[in-house]
VMD Tcl script that draws the C-alpha trace (Angstrom):
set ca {
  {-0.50 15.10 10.54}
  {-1.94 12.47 12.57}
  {-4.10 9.77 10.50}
  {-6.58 7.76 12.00}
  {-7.84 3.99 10.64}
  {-10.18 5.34 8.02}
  {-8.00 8.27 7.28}
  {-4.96 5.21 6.49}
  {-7.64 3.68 4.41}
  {-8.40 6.38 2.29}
  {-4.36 7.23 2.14}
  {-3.84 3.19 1.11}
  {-6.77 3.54 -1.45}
  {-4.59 6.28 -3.04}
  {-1.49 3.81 -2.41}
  {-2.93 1.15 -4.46}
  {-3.64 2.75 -7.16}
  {-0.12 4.40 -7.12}
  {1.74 0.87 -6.50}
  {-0.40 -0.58 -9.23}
  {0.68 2.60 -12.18}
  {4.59 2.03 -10.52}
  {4.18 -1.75 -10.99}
  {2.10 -2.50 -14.21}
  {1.43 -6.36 -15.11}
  {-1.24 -8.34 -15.18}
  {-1.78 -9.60 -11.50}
  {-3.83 -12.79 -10.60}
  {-6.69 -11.22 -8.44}
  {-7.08 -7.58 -10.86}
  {-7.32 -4.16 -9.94}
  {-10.00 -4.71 -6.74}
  {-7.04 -6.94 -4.95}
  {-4.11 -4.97 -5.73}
  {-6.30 -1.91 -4.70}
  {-6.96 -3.53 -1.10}
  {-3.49 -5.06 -1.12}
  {-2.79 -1.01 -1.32}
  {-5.32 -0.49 1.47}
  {-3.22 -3.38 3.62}
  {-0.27 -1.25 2.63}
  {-1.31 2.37 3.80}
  {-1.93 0.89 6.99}
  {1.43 -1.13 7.64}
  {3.22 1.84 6.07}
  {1.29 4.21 8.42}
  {1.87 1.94 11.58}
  {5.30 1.59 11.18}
  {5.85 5.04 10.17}
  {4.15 6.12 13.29}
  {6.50 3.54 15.02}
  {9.52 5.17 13.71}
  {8.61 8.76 14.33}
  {8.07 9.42 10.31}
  {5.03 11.27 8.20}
  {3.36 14.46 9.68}
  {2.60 15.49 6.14}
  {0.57 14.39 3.38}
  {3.42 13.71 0.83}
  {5.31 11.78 3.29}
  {2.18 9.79 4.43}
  {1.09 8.86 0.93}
  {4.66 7.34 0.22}
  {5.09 5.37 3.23}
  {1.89 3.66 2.06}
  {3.05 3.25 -1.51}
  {6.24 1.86 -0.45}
  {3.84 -0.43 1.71}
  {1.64 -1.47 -0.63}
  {4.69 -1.92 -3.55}
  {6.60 -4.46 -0.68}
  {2.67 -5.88 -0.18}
  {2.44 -6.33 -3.64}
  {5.37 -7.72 -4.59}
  {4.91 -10.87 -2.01}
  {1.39 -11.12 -3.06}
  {2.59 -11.97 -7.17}
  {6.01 -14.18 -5.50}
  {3.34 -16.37 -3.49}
  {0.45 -16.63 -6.55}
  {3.29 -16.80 -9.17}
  {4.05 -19.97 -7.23}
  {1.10 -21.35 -6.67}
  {-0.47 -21.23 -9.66}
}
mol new
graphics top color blue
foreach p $ca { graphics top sphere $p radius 0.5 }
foreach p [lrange $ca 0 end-1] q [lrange $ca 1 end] { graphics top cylinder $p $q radius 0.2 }
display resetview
C-alpha cells in the first residue's frame, strides 16, 4: 500500500504514540513533541522504507514509523539530556 504525505502523517501520529508507550519517561518537551517527533518518524521510516523496497501493508508501514520515531526519539532525549 502506497502512502502519500498526509497518509505518513497520520501513520507517524499512530507512531508517536506507540514509541512514546515502548519508551515511557518523562521527556523534556511532553507528549505534543514526542507525538510530532513520531510524526518526523513515520515519514523518515516511510521514505526510507519506500527507498528500500519495504511496507505495502499496514502492519509493516506502522512499524517502520515506530522504529523511526523510537531512533527519532532517542536522539531527541541524548541531545536535551545534554543540554539541559
Amino acid at each position: 500500500m502506497e502512502y502519500g504525505i498526509l497518509g505518513w502523517i497520520i501513520v507517524g501520529l499512530i507512531a508517536g504514540i506507540l514509541a512514546k508507550w515502548i519508551m515511557p519517561g518523562r521527556d523534556p518537551g511532553g507528549i505534543i513533541v514526542t507525538i510530532l517527533i513520531g510524526i518526523a518518524g513515520g515519514l523518515l521510516g516511510g521514505f526510507l522504507g519506500s527507498l528500500l523496497g519495504l511496507g505495502g501493508g499496514n502492519i509493516i508501514n506502522i512499524l517502520l514509523a515506530t522504529v523511526g520515531a523510537i531512533i527519532l526519539l532517542w536522539i531527541y532525549r541524548m541531545m536535551r539530556g545534554r543540554a539541559a
